[in-house]
N, C-alpha and C positions, 0 to 999 in steps of 0.2 A: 334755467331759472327765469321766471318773471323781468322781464324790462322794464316797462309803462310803470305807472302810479299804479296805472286803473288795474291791473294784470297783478301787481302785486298783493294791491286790497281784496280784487276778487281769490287770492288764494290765500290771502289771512281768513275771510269769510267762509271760503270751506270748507277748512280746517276749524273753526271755531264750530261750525254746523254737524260737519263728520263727527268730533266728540262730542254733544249734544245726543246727535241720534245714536250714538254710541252707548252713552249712559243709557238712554229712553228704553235701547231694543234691551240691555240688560235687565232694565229694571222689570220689561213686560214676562221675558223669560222667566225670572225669579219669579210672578206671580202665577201662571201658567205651572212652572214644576211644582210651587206650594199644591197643586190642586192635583196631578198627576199624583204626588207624593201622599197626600191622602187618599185618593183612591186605593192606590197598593195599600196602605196600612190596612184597608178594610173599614176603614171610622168615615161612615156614610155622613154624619154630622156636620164632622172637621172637612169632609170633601165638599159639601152643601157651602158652607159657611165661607172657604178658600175659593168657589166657583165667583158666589157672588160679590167678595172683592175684586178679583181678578178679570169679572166679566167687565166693570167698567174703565180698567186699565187697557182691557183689548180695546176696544170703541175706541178708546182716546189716543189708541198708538193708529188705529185706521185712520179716525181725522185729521191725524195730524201729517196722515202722508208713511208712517212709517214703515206701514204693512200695509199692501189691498186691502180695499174692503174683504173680497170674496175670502182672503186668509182669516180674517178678523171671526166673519162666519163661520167658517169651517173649523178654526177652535173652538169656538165656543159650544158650535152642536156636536162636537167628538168629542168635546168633557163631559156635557150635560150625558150624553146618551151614556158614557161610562159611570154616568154616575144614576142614571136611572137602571142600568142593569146590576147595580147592586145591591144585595138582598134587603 
């Protein structure tokens, strides 16, 4: 266990941070599967519509540190393409 002041604050602060990006990474998932989940239904609309909420919750989980960049991209151009190869 922490000794110091400083040793204990810094592991109040990580734990307050850890749940933080705890919430954050759920909440990015939940908008990521809204749009997975339209695609399988097949409602090209609802998948369009779920991309472009969700595309500005990826960005803002990359700035903020929570995921690479490069991941941020690489969802985004794996939904887009799945949802341009549908009919």
């Amino acid at each position: 266990m922490a000794n110091s002041a400083q040793a204990r604050k810094r592991a109040r602060q990580a734990e307050n941070r850890r749940q933080l990006s705890a919430s954050q990474r759920s909440t990015l998932r939940t908008f990521v599967k809204k749009v997975i989940k339209a695609i399988r239904s097949g409602d090209k609309e609802a998948a369009v519509e779920a991309f472009k909420t969700a595309t500005p919750q990826i960005d803002r989980a990359a700035n903020r540190g929570l995921i690479h960049a490069n991941k941020a991209a690489r969802h985004k151009s794996r939904l887009n393409a799945h949802i341009k190869a549908m009919g």
